[in-house]
Residue, then its C-alpha position, 0 to 999 in steps of 0.5 A: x751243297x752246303x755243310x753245317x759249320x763243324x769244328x774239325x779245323x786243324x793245323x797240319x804239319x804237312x805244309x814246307x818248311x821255310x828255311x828262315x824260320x828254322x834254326x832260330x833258338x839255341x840255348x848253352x849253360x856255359x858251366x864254370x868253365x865258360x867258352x864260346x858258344x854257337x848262336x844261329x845265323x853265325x853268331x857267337x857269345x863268349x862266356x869268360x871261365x867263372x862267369x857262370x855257375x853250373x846251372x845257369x844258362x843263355x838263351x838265343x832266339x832270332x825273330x823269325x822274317x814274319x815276326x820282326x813287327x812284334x819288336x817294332x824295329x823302326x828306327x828314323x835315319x836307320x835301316x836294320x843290316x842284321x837280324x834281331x837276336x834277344x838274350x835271355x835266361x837265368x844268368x846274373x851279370x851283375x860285376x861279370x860280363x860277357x861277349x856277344x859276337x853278331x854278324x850283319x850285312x855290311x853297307x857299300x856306300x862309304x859315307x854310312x856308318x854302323x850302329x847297333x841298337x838294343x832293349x834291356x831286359x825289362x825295358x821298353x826302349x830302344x837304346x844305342x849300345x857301344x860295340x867293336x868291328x871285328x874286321x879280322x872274321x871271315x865274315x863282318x861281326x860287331x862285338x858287344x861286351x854284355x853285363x845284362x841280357x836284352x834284344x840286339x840288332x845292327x843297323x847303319x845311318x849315314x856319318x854326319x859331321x857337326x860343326x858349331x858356327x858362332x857370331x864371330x864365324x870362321x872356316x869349316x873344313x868337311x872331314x866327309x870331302x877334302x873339297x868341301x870348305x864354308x867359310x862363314x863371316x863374322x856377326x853372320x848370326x847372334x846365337x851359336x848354329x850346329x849343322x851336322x853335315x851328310x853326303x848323300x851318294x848316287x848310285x850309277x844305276x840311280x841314275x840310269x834308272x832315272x834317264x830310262x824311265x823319266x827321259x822326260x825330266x832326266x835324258x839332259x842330266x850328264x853328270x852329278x855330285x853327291x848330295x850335300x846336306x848342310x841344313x842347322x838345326x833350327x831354320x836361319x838367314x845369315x845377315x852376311x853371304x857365306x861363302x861355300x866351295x863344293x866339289x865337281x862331278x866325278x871326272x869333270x875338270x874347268x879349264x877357266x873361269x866360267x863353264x855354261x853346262x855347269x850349275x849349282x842347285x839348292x832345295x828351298x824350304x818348299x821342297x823344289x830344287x832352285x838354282x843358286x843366284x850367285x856368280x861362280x868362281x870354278x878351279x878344275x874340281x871345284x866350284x865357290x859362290x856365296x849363299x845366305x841359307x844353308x841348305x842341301x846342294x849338289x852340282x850338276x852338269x847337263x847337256x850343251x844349253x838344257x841348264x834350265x832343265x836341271x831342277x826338275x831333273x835333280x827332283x826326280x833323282x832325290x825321289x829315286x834315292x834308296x829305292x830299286x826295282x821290286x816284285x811282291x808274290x804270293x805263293x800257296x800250299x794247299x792240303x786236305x785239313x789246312x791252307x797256307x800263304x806266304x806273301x813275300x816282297x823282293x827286289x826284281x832281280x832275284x824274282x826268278x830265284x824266289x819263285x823257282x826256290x818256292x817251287x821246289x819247297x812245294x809252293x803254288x804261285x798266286x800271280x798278282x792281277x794287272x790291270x788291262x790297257x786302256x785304249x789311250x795306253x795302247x795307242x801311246x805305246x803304238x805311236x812310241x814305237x814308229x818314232x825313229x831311234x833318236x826321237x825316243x831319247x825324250x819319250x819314258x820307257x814304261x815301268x812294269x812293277x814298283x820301286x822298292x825301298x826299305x821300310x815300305x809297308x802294306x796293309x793287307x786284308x783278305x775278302x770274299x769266299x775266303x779269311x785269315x784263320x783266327x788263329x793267325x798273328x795278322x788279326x794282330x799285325x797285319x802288316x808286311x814290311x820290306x826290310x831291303x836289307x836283310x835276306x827275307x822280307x815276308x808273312x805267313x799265315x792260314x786261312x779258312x772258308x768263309x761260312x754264309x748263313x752258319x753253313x760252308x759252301x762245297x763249291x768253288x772259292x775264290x778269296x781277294x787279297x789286297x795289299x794297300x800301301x800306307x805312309x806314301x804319301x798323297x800321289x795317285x800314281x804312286x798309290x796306284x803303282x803300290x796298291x795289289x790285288x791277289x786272287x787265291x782259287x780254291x778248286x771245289x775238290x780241296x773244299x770238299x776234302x778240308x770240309x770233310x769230317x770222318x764218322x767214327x769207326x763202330x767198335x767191334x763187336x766182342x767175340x765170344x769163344x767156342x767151346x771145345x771137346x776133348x773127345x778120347x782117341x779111342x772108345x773101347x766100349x759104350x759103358x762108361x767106366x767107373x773111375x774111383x775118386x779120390x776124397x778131397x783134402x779137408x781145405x784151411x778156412x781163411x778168416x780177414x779182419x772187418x778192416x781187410x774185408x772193406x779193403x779187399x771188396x772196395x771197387x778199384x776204379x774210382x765211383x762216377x761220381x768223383x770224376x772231374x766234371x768236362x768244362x763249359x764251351x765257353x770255357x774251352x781254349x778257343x773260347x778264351x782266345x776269341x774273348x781275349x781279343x774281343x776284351x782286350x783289357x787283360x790286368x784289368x780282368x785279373x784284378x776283378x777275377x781277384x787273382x793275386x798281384x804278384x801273378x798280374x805283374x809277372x804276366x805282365x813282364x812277362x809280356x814285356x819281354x816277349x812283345x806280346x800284344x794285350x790280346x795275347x795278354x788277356x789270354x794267358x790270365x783267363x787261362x791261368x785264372x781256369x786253371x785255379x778254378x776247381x769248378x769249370x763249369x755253372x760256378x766258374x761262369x758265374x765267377x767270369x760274368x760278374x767280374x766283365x759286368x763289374x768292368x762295365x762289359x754288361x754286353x760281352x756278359x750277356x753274349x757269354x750267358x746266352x751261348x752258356x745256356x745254349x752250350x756253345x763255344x764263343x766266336x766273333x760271329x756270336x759278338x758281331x750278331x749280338x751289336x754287343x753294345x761298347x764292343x769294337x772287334x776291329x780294334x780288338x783284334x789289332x791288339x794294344x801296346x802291352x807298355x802302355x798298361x803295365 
C-alpha cells in the first residue's frame, strides 16, 4: 500500500537525551563587584571587582561531541585534550582582563607538552595563546588571562629541542635524554642547519599488540628504544661523519665492546627502515657510530641471530604508534513521528560500557555487518589450530575490528529505502571524526522514508549506512578493515505509525437550549385572574452626537479584507531552507534583494563567529528579506525571481515559478527533475566556507 507524501513530519521530543549534549551553555553578568563563575565541564572564569558594568554579561558555550566540525579543529602534530569552549557577550576588555580557567585530560607520556590554541572574536584562524598550569587544582586546568573573548581549547604536541648546527660544528647535549649526545664536525655544512629534535616513546602494549598480531615481522623483536627523531629542516648530507651516541634499551646493559643482538636502525628518505653501516662502539647503556644523514633512529635488540629481521619489525612498530584497538556502533531510537541515530566510535575496551549505557538511555543497537569466511580463511584458521604451541609463535593471531587513532574520519552516507532528514547538519558535514582523546566521539542525526514515485511504501524498510574511511592512504587491506557497512530495519508497524496522519476532529454541533416553564404549584381555579398592571414610567430619551453613532455601531472586529493575506508555498520556512542550500550564494542574493549593507555584513559576522556554513548563511537573508516584505505573496515572488535571474540563476528561477503557479513548497526533488541547468545539489548541500566570502 502506498500513501501520498503529506507533510506531517515533525521533531519529537520524545527521543533520550545524551548526556554530552546538555549543560553546554551558561551565561553570568559578573556586575561591578566581579567574582569566579562556574562554566560547564568544570570550568571557570575570574572576573576581577570593576571589570564589568552592570549590564554586561559572558556567555560560555561547549561545542557539543557531534558539532566539533563546525570550528574545524585540525591542527597538524597536535591532538585536542579539552573540550571547545567559545567566550562570547557584550563585555569590553579594552585595558581590563580576565582569567579563563579550562580544565583537560592530561597526557601520560613525558615527552608531550601542552598547548592551548584559540580564535579571537572576529577572526578566522587558529592561534597559539599563552597560558599557566594550575597544578594546585583538584583537577588538571590551564589558566588564560583574556583582554578579548574568542573560541579556546587545550591541546598537546610532543617537546622538541632545537638545535642550530654551523660550519664550524660542535657538541649537542639533548635536554630530552641525558644519553643522547651528536657531535658534529667542522666545515660538515656550508650554511647554518636547525633540527628540532623529538622522542617518540613506545607504549608496552604497542609493542604487545605488534608481536600478537604481526608475529610474522615482530615475534624476533625483544627490546626497543624510543624513536629518536633528528631530521633539519631542509634535507642534507654532511661532507664529514658526524658522530651520534644513543641510549640502549631500557634494562640492557653491554659488557664489552661488541653485542651481535644489538643493532641501530634509521629511516631513509624512501620511508623503509635501514641498518646503520658503521662500526659500533657500546658502553653499558649506550651505543656510538658515526652517520652522514640525520634522520630518525631507534636501537633495537632482537633474538639470538634474527638482526636481519628487525627492519621489518620497526616497520611495523612506527605504523602501530598512536593507535589502539577500536569499535564503532550505531544505536537507534524509533517513535511514532521521528526516527534518531547515534553513530559512535570508541576504543574496544569501553565497548561494553557504551552499549549497556545506550541501552539504559533507551537506545536500540545496529550491529555492524561481518563479512562471511571464505573457504581459504576457514582452512587457514583450521590448519592454525593443529600447529603445536611453539609453532605458533610465528603464525599472526587474527585482528577482529580496526585500529583506532585520533583523528581518523569517515564519510558517511545513508542508502536504500531510507535518508538523512533534510534538516539534518550532515547535508552539510557528513563526516565522523575520532577525537581519541576526549570523552565522546559521535554524530547524531534523524532520518525519513524514502518516497518512490511521489508516494511512501507501508512495508518494511530497510536503509544501508556505509562508513568510507578518507585520507588512509592507498593500502586495500587497510581500507577493507575501515570500510562498515549498517543495516537500519524499520518494522512495517513503526512505518505505518510515522506515515499516519490523523482526520481532523468535526466541530461539535451547537447545542440549543430547551425551553423551561414555570408552572404555578397550585391552581386554585380555570380563570384566569385579573392582576392590575402598573403604568410604565415615562423612560428618558437618550440622544448621541453623528461622531458617537459612527463609533458605537462600527463592528469591533477587523473587515476580511484587512486581514494579512497567508504567504506563498515557496515562501514558507522549508522552502527557504531547501533554496538555501540549492543557491548557496548568500550575500550575493542580498545584494540583488537590495537589502541594506550594514544587514549583509552583520549576517555575514555573525556567521563568522557562529561557524556557520553559507547555506546556513543564505538562509538567515531570505528570512530576514521576508520579513521586510509587506506583500508575501505574487509581489514578494516576483521580487525573488528576478534578483536569482539577475545572478544568472534563470534555471532555479523557472523551478520557483512553476511550483508558484502550482502552490507547492520547494523540495530537492522538484530541482533534481526539473535538470535545473547550472545547479549541483551535492555540492550545495556540503555548504562553503563562510570566510572565504566575507
Amino acid at each position: 500500500m502506498k500513501r501520498e507524501i503529506i507533510s506531517n513530519v515533525t521533531t519529537s521530543k520524545e527521543h533520550p537525551v545524551l548526556p554530552g549534549d546538555t549543560n553546554l551553555r551558561s551565561s553570568c553578568t559578573p556586575g561591578k563587584s566581579g567574582g569566579t563563575f562556574r562554566l560547564p565541564f568544570g570550568a571557570k572564569v575570574v572576573v576581577p571587582e570593576g571589570a564589568c558594568t552592570k549590564r554586561e554579561f559572558i556567555t560560555c558555550k561547549v561545542a557539543a561531541p557531534g558539532q566539533r566540525w563546525q570550528h574545524h579543529p585540525s591542527f597538524p602534530g597536535e591532538h585536542l585534550t579539552s573540550e571547545i569552549f567559545t567566550l562570547t557577550g557584550n563585555i569590553k576588555l579594552q585595558q581590563r582582563t580576565i582569567l579563563l580557567i579550562l580544565p583537560y585530560s592530561p597526557p601520560t607520556d613525558k615527552f608531550l607538552e601542552l598547548n592551548v590554541k584559540g580564535i579571537w572574536k572576529d577572526e578566522v584562524t587558529w592561534t597559539d595563546v599563552g597560558f599557566m598550569l594550575k597544578d594546585a587544582a583538584p583537577t588538571p586546568c590551564v589558566e588564560l588571562e583574556l583582554d578579548r573573548l574568542g573560541t579556546f581549547v587545550v591541546t598537546f604536541k610532543h617537546k622538541t629541542d632545537p638545535y642550530v648546527m654551523t660550519p664550524n660544528g660542535g657538541l649537542y647535549h639533548s635536554r630530552l635524554n641525558r644519553n643522547l649526545t651528536i657531535r658534529f664536525p667542522k666545515k660538515a655544512v656550508d650554511t647554518p642547519i636547525t633540527f628540532d629534535m623529538k622522542i617518540i616513546s613506545i607504549p608496552e602494549d604497542r609493542l604487545t599488540f605488534s608481536r600478537e598480531y604481526f608475529a610474522k615481522d615482530c615475534g624476533d623483536l625483544l627490546m626497543v628504544t624510543e624513536f629518536i627523531d633528528l631530521a633539519p629542516d631542509v634535507e642534507c648530507d654532511f661532507r664529514r661523519f658526524a658522530t651520534i651516541k644513543l641510549p640502549l634499551p631500557a634494562g640492557v646493559e653491554v659488557e664489552g665492546d661488541t653485542a651481535d643482538d644489538i643493532v641501530v636502525l634509521h629511516k631513509v628518505p624512501g620511508g623503509s627502515w635501514e641498518w646503520v653501516e658503521s662500526r659500533y662502539k657500546f658502553t653499558r647503556q649506550s651505543v656510538t657510530f658515526d652517520v652522514k644523514n640525520p634522520s630518525k633512529f631507534c636501537v633495537v635488540k632482537s633474538k639470538p641471530d634474527r638482526h636481519k629481521k628487525m627492519q621489518d619489525a620497526v616497520r611495523v612498530l612506527e605504523q602501530r604508534m598512536g593507535k589502539e584497538k577500536g569499535e564503532i556502533c550505531l544505536f537507534v531510537s524509533i517513535k511514532p513521528k521521528s526516527w534518531m541515530a547515534v553513530l559512535e566510535v570508541y576504543p574496544e575496551d569501553q565497548s561494553e560500557e557504551k552499549i549497556n549505557t545506550r541501552r539504559q538511555q533507551g537506545f536500540e543497537v545496529v550491529t555492524k555487518w561481518e563479512l562471511p569466511l571464505t573457504e581459504s580463511q576457514i582452512a587457514r584458521e583450521a590448519h592454525f589450530r593443529r600447529l603445536p604451541p611453539g609453532a605458533r609463535d610465528y603464525h599472526p593471531k587474527k585482528m577482529d575490528g580496526f585500529e583506532l587513532c585520533d583523528g581518523l574520519t569517515w564519510k558517511v552516507n545513508l542508502t536504500d529505502d531510507l535518508q538523512f532528514d533534510p534538516d539534518s547538519d550532515l547535508m552539510d558535514n557528513s563526516e565522523l571524526q575520532c577525537f581519541r582523546y576526549l570523552k565522546e566521539s559521535y554524530r547524531t542525526f534523524f532520518f525519513e522514508p524514502v518516497a518512490f514515485n511521489g508516494a511512501y511504501d507501508e512495508r518494511k524498510l530497510r536503509g544501508t549506512l556505509v562508513l568510507n574511511p578518507e585520507g588512509v592512504g592507498d593500502d586495500p587491506q587497510t581500507k577493507e578493515q575501515l570500510t562498515m557497512t549498517f543495516y537500519i530495519d524499520i518494522p512495517e508497524e513503526a512505518v505505518i505509525e510515522y506515515l499516519f496522519v490523523p482526520e481532523p476532529e468535526p466541530e461539535p454541533e451547537p447545542v440549543k437550549p430547551k425551553p423551561t416553564y414555570d408552572l404555578p404549584s397550585l391552581i386554585t381555579s380555570t380563570e384566569p385572574k385579573s392582576v392590575a398592571r402598573p403604568k410604565p414610567a415615562l423612560e428618558r430619551q437618550r440622544t448621541f452626537s453623528a461622531t458617537a453613532m459612527e463609533r458605537l455601531t462600527q463592528p469591533s472586529r477587523a473587515k476580511m479584507h484587512n486581514m494579512p493575506e497567508k504567504e506563498a508555498k515557496v515562501l514558507t520556512g522549508k522552502s527557504l531552507m531547501t533554496l538555501a542550500k540549492v543557491v548557496n550564494e548568500g550575500l550575493t542574493l542580498a545584494v540583488h534583494l537590495d537589502l541594506p549593507e550594514s544587514t549583509i555584513t552583520g549576517i555575514g559576522f555573525d556567521a563568522l563567529s557562529n561557524g556557520r556554513s553559507m547555506s546556513d548563511v543564505c538562509y538567515k537573508i531570505l528570512l530576514y528579506w521576508k520579513r521586510t516584505r509587506k506583500d508575501k505573496r505574487d509581489g514578494a515572488v516576483q521580487h525573488l525571481l528576478d534578483a536569482l535571474r539577475n545572478m544568472g540563476k534563470h534555471g532555479v528561477a523557472d523551478v520557483i515559478e512553476e511550483r508558484h503557479r502550482e502552490n507547492r513548497e520547494l523540495t530537492f526533488d522538484c530541482f533534481m527533475s526539473a535538470a535545473v541547468a547550472g545547479v549541483d545539489l551535492s555540492s550545495a548541500e556540503a555548504g562553503m566556507d563562510v570566510s572565504s566570502c566575507v
